[in-house]
C-alpha positions as CSV (number, residue, x, y, z in Angstrom):
1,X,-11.9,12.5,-36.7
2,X,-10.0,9.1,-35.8
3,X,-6.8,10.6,-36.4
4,X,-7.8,13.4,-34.2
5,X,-8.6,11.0,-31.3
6,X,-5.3,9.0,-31.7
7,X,-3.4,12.5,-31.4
8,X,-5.5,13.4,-28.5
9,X,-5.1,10.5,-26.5
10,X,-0.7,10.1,-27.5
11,X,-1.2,13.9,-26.5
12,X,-2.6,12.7,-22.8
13,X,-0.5,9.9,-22.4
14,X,2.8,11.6,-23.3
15,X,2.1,14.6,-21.0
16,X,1.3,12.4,-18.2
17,X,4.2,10.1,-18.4
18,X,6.3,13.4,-18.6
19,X,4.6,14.7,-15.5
20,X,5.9,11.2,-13.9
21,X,9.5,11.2,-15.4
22,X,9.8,14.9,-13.7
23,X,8.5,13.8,-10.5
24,X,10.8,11.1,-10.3
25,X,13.4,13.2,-11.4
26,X,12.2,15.3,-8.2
27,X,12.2,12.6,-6.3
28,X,15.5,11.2,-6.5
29,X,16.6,14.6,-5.4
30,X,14.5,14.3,-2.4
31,X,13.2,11.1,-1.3
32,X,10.1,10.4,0.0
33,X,9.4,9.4,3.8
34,X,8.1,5.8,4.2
35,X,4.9,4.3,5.6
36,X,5.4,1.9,8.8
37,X,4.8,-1.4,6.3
38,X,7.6,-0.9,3.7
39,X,9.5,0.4,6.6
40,X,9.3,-3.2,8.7
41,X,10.4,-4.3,5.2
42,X,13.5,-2.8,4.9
43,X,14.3,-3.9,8.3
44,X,14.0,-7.0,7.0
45,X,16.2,-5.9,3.7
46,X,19.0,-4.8,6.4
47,X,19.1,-8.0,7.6
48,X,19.7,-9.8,4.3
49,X,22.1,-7.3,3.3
50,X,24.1,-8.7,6.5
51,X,24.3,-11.8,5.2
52,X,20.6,-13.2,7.2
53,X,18.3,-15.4,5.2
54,X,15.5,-14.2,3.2
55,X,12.7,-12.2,4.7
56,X,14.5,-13.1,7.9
57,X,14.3,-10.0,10.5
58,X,17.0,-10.4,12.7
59,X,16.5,-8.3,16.5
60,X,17.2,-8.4,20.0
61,X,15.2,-11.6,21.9
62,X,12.3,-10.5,23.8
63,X,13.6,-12.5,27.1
64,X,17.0,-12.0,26.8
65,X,18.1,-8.8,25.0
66,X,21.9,-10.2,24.8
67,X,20.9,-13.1,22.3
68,X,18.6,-12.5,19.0
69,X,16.1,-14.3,17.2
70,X,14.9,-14.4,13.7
71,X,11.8,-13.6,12.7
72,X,10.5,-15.1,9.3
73,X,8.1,-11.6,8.3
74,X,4.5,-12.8,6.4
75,X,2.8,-10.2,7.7
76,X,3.3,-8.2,4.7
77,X,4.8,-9.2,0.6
78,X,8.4,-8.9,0.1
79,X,7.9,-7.4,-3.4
80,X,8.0,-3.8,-1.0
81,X,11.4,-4.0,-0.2
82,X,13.2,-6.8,-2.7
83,X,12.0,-4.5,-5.4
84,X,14.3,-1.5,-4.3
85,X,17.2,-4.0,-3.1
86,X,17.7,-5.2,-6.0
87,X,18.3,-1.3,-7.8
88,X,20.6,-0.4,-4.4
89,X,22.4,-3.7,-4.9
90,X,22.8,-3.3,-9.0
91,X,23.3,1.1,-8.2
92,X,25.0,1.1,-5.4
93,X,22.3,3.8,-4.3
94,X,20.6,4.6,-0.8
95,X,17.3,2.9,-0.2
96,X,15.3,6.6,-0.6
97,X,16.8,6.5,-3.7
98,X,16.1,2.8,-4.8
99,X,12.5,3.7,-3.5
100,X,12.0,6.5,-5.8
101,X,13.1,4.7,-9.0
102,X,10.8,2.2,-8.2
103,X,8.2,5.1,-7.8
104,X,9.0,6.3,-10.7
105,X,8.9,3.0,-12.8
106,X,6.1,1.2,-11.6
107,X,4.2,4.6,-11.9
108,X,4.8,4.4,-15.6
109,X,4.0,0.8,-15.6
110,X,0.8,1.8,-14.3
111,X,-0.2,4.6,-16.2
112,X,0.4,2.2,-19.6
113,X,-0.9,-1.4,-18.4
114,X,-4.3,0.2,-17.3
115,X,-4.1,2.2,-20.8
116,X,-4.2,-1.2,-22.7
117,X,-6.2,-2.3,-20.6
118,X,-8.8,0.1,-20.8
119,X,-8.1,-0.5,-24.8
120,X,-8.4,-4.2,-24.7
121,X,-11.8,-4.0,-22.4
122,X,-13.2,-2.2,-25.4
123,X,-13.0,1.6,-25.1
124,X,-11.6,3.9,-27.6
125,X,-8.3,5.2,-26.8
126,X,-9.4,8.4,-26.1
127,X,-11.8,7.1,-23.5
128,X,-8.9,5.0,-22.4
129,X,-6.5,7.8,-22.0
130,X,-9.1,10.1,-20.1
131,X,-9.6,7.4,-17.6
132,X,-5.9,7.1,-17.0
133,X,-5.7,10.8,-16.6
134,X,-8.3,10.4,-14.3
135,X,-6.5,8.1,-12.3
136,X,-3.6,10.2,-12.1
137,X,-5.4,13.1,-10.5
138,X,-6.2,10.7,-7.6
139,X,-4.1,12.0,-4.4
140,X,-3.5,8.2,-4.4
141,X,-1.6,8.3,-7.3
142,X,0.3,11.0,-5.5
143,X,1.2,9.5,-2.2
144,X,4.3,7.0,-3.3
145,X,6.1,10.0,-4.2
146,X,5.4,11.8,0.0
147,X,5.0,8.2,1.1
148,X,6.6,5.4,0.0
149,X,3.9,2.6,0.0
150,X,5.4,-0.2,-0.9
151,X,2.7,-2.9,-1.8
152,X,0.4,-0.6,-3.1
153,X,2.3,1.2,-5.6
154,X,4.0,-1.9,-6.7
155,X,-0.1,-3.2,-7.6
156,X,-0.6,0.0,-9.2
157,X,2.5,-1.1,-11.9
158,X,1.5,-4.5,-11.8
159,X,-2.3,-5.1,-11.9
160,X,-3.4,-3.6,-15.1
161,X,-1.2,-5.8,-17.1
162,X,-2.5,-8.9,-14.9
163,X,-6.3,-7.6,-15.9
164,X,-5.0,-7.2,-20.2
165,X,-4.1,-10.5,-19.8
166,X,-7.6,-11.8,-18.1
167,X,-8.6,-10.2,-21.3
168,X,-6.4,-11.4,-24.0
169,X,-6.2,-15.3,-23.2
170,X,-9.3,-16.4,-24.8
171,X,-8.9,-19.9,-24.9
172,X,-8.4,-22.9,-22.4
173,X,-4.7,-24.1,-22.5
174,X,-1.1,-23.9,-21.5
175,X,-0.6,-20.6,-22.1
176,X,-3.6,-19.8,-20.0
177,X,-2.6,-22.2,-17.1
178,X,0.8,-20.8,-17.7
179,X,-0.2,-17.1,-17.0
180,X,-2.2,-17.7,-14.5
181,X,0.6,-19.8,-12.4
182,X,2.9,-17.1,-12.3
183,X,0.9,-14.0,-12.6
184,X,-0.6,-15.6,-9.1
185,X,2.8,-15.6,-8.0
186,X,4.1,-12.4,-9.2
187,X,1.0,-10.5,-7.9
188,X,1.3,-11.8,-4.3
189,X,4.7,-11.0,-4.2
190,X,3.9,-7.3,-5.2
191,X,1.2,-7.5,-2.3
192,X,0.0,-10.0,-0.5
193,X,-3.9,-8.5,-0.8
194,X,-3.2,-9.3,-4.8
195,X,-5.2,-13.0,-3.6
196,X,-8.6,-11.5,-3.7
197,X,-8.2,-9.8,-6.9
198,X,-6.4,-13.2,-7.8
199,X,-9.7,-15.0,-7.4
200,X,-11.9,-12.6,-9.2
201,X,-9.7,-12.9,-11.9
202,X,-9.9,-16.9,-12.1
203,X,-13.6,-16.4,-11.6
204,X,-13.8,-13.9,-14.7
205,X,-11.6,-15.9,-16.9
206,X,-14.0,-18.9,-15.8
207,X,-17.4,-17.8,-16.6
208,X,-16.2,-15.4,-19.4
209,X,-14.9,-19.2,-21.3
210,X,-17.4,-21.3,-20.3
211,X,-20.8,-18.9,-20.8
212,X,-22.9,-20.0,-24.1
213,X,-21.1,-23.5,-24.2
214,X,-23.5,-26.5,-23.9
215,X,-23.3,-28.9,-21.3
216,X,-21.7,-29.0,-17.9
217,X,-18.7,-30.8,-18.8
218,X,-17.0,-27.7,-20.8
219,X,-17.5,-25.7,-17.8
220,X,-16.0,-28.3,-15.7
221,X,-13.1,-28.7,-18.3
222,X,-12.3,-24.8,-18.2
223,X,-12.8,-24.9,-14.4
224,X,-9.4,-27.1,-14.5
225,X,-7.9,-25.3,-16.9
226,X,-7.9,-22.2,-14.7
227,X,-8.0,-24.1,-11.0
228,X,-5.2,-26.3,-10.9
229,X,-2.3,-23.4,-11.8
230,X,-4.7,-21.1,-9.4
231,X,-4.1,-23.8,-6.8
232,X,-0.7,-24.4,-7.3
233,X,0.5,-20.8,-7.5
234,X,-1.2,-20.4,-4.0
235,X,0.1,-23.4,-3.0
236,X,3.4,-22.1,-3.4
237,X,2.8,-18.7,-1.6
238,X,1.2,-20.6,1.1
239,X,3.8,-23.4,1.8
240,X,7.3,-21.2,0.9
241,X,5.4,-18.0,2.7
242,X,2.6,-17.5,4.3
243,X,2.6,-20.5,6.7
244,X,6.0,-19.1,7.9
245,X,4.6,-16.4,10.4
246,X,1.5,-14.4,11.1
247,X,-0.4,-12.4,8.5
248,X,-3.6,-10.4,8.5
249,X,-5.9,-13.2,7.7
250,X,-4.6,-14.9,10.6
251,X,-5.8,-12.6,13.0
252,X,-9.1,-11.7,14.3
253,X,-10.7,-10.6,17.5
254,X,-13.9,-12.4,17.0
255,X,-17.6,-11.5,15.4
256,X,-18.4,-8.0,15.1
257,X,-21.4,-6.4,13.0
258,X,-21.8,-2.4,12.4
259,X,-23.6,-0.3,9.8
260,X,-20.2,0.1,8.2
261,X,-19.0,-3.8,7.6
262,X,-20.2,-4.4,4.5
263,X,-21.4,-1.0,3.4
264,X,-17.6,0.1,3.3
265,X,-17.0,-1.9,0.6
266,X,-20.1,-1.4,-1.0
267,X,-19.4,2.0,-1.2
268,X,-15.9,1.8,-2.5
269,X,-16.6,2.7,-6.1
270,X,-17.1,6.0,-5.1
271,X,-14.6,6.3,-2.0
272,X,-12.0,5.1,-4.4
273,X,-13.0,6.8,-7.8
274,X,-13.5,9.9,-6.6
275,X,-11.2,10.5,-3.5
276,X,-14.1,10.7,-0.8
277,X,-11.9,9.1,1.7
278,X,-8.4,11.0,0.7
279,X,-10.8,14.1,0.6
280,X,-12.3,13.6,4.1
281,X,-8.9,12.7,6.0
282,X,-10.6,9.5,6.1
283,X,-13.7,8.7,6.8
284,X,-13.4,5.9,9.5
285,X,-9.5,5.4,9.6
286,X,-7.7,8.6,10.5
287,X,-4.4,9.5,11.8
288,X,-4.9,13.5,11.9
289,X,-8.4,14.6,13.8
290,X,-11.1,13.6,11.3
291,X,-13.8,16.0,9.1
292,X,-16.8,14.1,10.4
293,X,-17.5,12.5,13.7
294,X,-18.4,8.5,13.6
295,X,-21.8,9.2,13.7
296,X,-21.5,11.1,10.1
297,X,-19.0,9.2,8.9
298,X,-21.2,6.1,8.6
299,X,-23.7,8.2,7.2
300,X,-22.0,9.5,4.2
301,X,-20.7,5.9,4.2
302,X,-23.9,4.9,3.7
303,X,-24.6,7.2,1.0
304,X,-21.6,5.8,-1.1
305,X,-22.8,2.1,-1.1
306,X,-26.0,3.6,-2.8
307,X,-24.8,5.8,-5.2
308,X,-22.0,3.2,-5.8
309,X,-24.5,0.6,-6.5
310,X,-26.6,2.9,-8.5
311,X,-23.2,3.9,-10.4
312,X,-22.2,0.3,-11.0
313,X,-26.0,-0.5,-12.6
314,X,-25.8,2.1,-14.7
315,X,-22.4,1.1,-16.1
316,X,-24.1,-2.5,-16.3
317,X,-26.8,-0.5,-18.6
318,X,-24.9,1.8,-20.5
319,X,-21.4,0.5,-21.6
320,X,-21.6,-2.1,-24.8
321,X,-18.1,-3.8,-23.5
322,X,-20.0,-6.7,-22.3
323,X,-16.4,-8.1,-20.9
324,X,-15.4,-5.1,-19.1
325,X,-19.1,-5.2,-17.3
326,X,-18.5,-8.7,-16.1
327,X,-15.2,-8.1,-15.0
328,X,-16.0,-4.9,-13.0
329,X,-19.0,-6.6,-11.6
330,X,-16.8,-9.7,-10.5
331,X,-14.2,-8.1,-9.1
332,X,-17.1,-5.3,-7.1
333,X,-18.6,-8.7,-5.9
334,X,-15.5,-10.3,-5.2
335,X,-13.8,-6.9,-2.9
336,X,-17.3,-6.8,-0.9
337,X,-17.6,-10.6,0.3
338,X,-14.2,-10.3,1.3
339,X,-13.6,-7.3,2.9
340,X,-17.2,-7.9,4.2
341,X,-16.0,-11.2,6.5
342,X,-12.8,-9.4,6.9
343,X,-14.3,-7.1,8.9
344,X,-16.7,-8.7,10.6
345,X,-14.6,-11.1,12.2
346,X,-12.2,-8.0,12.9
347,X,-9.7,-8.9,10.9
348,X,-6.3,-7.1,11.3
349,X,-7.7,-4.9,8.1
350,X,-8.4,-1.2,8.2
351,X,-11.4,0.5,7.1
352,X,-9.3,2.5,4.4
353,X,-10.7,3.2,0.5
354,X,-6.8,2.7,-0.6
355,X,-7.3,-1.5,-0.2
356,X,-10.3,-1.3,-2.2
357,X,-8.4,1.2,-5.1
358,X,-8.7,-1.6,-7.6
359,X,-12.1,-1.0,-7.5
360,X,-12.0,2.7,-8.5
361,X,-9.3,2.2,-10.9
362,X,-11.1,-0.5,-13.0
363,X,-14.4,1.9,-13.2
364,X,-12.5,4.9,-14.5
365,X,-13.1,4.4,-18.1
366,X,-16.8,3.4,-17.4
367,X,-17.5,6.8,-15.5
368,X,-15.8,8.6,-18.7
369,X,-17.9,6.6,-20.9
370,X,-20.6,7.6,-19.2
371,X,-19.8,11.3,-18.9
372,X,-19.2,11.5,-22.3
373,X,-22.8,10.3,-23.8
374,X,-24.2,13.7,-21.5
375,X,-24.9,16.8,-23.2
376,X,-22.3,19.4,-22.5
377,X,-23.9,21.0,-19.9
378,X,-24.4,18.3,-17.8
379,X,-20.8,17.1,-17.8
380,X,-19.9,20.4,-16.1
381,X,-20.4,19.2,-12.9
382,X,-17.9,16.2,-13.5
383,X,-15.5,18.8,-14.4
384,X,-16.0,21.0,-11.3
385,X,-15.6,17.3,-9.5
386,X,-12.4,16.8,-11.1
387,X,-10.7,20.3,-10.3
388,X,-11.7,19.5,-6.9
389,X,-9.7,16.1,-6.7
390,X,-6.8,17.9,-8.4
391,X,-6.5,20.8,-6.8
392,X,-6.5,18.7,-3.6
393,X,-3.7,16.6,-4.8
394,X,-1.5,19.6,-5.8
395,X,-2.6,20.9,-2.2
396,X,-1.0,17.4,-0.9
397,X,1.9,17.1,-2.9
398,X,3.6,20.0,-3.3
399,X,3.9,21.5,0.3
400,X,4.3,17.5,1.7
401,X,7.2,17.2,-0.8
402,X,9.1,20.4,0.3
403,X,8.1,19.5,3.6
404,X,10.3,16.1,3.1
405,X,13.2,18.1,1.0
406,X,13.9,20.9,3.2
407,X,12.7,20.0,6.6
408,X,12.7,16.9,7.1
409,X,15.6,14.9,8.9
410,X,18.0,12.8,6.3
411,X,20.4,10.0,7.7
412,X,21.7,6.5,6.5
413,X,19.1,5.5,4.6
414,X,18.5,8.8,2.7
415,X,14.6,8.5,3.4
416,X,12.7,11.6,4.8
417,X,12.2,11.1,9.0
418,X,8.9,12.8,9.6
419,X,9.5,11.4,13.5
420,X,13.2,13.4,14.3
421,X,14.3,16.1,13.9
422,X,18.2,16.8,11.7
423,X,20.2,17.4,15.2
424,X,18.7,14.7,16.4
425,X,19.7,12.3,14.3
426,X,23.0,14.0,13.7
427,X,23.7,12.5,17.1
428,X,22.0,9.3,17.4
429,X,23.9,8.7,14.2
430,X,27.5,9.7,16.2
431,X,26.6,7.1,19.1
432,X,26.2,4.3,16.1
433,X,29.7,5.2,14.7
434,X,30.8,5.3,18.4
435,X,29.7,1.7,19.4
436,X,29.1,-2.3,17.9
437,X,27.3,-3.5,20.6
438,X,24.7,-1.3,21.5
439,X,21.3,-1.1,21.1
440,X,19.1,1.6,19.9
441,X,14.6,2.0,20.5
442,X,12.4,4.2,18.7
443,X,8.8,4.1,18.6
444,X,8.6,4.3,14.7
445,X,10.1,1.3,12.5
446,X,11.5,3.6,10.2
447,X,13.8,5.3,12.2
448,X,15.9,1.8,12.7
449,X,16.9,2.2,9.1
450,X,19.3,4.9,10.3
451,X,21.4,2.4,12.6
452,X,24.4,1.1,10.8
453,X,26.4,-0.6,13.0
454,X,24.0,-1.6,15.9
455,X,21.0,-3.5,16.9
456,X,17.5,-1.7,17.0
457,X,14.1,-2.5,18.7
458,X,10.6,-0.8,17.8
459,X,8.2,-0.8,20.3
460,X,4.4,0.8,19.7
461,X,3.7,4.4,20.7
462,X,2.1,4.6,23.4
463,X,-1.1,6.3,23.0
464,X,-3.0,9.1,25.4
465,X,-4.4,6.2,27.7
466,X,-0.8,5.7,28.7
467,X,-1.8,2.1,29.4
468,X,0.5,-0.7,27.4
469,X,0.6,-4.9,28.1
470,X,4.4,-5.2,29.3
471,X,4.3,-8.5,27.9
472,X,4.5,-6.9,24.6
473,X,7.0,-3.9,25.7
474,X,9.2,-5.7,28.2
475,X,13.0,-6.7,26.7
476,X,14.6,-8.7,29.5
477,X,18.4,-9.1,29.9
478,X,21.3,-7.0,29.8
479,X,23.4,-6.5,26.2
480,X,25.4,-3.2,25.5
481,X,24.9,0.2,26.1
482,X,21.1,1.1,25.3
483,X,19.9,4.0,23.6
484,X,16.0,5.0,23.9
485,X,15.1,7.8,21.5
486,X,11.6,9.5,22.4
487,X,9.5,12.5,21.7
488,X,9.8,15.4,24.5
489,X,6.5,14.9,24.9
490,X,7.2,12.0,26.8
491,X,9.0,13.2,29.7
492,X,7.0,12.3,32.6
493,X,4.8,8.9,32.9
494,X,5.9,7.8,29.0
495,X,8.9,8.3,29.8
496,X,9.1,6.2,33.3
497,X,6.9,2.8,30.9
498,X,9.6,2.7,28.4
499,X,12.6,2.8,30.6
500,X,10.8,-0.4,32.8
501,X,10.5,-1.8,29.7
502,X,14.1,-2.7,30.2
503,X,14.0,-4.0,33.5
504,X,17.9,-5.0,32.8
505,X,19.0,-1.7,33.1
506,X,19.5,0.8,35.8
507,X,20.8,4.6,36.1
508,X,19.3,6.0,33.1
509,X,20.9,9.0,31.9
510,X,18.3,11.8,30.1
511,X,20.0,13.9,27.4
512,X,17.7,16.7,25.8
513,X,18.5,16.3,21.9
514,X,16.3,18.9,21.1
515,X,13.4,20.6,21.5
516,X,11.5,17.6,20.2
517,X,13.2,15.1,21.2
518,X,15.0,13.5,23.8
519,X,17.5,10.5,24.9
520,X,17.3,8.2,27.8
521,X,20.5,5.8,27.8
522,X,21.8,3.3,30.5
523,X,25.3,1.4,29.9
């Protein structure tokens, strides 16, 4: 029967990694598109790889256009852009290319760190293996490979090795303080929302040493064993990064209480786990028009945080693992105070299930557990669950990736451009060859990446109140020729903001590109 298991699970896991190594195969032929984040990272990656300083973005200055300024970007982790530098540096490859090996890798990475981890936190490997394939049915799982994601994928790869190792140091001393030091470093630098998970870590590692000892002092004792390389790996990200520029903690637009604040993360075992927000378009963050109006949306919300909670006791219950229960209550506890004041001091964080995955990642193997102890019949509706999330997937993956291989526009940086069209960018590309000192606007960061030779400026879309604070838009001064590359559908009023954005240049020149999209340029 044991030997039947271990076949069964190197069965799973040998399928599924083959599944990766084809898409990444895939991949490579096609590149993925990129979300806006990763994209404002390789912005900064351009600017390195012309000899700027690190994490420096170096653009046009706000009050005079004809001199630049360099911008140190904490906003988001490097690990999203240094990551694929350093396999276009060492391959001499395009950055679409460099992101989809490190799709590819840190897929794998994933797929066999939450494997052992699930092993190490007690389940059999069967159990272990089912809840990696359930993982991978996720559209999350998915999305790097339409989307490159940057941070997030790069956590996938990285954060079940960090939780095997919360498991596997058992005892209080260098190698501990040692792991934790730069596994706090490592993890920030894959993404900067690694902190959180960070602390729940410390907190597990803490209590899980210290609970049964006698007397105070030996939890005091473990408490420095674990604190002090806690506190100096974030004293390092704090004085060599963060304190360098803005970031999401930094911001916040004041006190703010709804249904949703901390029953959002209360729900996200179940938003995460079994693709309620992916299924829904999003619940409460959308950018197509959503399934549910807000009223709805907060009350299915709702629903979640129950049925999560109720999920989580059960687990508590039912699974012997008394390790794997701490840590899954720790880090549930952990994700809801934080998220929790996040967003009720409105906090530049969205309400989005995909910053809460670890959540539905680390419960995976205690759902399976869980499903398994049912009678037959009553694991059927599981099953019907899971078709549901995988057929969805295949739904989003395999007309999004042709979508990106045969339609999509592909320049410079051999990424998918969801936001112009092939002729389009066939010419903005011929003005770049045709000019050093010119400057080129879009409304979508990722576009810049197909400038070679010029300057570029992103300025926000401006949405259907056609209302903007020019304080933010306007670039004073007069440089080169300037190029400002817009959707046709915003000839008229659109059209008139941007160009006053630029209250250094006058005659504008409009040039239809295509359909889609057109060009306003003013030497």
């Amino acid at each position: 029967m044991l030997k039947q298991k271990l076949q069964s699970h190197q069965i799973i896991l040998l399928v599924i990694s083959g599944i990766v190594l084809i898409m990444g195969i895939m991949l490579l032929i096609a590149p993925a598109a990129a979300y806006p984040d990763p994209s404002w990272g390789f912005q900064v990656m351009r600017s390195m790889e012309l000899g700027h300083g690190f994490n420096i973005n170096f653009k046009p200055d706000q009050n005079d256009i004809n001199k630049n300024i360099s911008d140190f970007l904490a906003w988001w982790s490097p690990g999203q852009y240094l990551v694929p530098y350093f396999f276009k540096t060492v391959l001499g490859i395009n950055t679409g290319q460099a992101a989809a090996i490190v799709t590819t890798l840190f897929s794998l990475s994933g797929i066999w760190g939450f494997f052992f981890f699930f092993k190490k936190a007690g389940f059999s490997p069967l159990i272990a293996a089912l809840g990696v394939l359930f993982i991978v049915i996720q559209q999350a799982f998915f999305t790097p490979y339409i989307f490159y994601n940057g941070g997030e994928l790069l956590l996938f790869g990285y954060i079940g090795w960090f939780l095997y190792g919360c498991l596997a140091l058992k005892q209080p001393d260098w190698k501990l303080a040692l792991f934790l030091f730069i596994a706090g470093i490592l993890g920030f630098i894959c993404k900067s929302s690694f902190l959180w998970m960070f602390a729940a870590g410390c907190c597990f590692i803490w209590i899980r040493l210290s609970y049964g000892t006698a007397g105070i002092i030996n939890w005091v004792k473990n408490g420095l064993w674990i604190g002090i390389p806690a506190i100096m790996a974030l004293f390092v990200i704090i004085h060599f990064y963060l304190s360098k520029g803005g970031n999401p903690s930094s911001a916040g637009e004041g006190i703010k209480l709804l249904w949703e604040t901390f029953a959002f993360p209360l729900a996200s075992p179940i938003l995460t786990a079994f693709s309620v927000d992916d299924l829904s378009s999003g619940l409460l963050f959308h950018d197509d028009a959503p399934m549910f109006n807000y009223f709805w949306s907060v009350v299915i919300v709702l629903i979640c945080a129950i049925l999560s909670i109720l999920l989580i006791r059960l687990i508590v219950k039912r699974v012997p693992n008394k390790n794997y229960v701490l840590l899954l209550v720790i880090f549930y506890a952990v994700s809801v105070l934080f998220f929790g004041q996040s967003f009720l001091r409105q906090a530049s964080i969205s309400y989005e299930a995909r910053h809460f995955r670890v959540i539905g990642l680390i419960i995976a193997p205690g759902i399976i557990y869980l499903v398994s102890s049912l009678k037959a019949v009553y694991r059927y509706p599981f099953y019907l669950v899971c078709l549901v999330i995988a057929y969805s997937s295949y739904k989003f993956f395999v007309p999004s990736y042709f979508q990106n291989k045969n339609v999509s526009a592909h320049g410079y940086s051999g990424l998918a451009q969801m936001f112009i069209d092939q002729p389009s960018l066939n010419y903005i590309r011929r003005l770049d060859a045709q000019n050093r000192n010119a400057i080129f606007v879009f409304t979508s960061p990722d576009l810049c990446l197909e400038i070679e030779y010029n300057r570029t400026i992103t300025l926000e879309a401006i949405g259907p109140e056609v209302a903007i604070n020019y304080e933010e838009y306007a670039y004073k001064g007069h440089a080169g020729p300037l190029y400002i590359v817009l959707p046709s559908t915003y000839l008229g009023p659109k059209s008139t903001i941007m160009r006053k954005c630029f209250p250094g240049y006058k005659g504008f020149k409009m040039t239809m590109l295509s359909n889609d999209y057109i060009l306003w340029e003013a030497k």
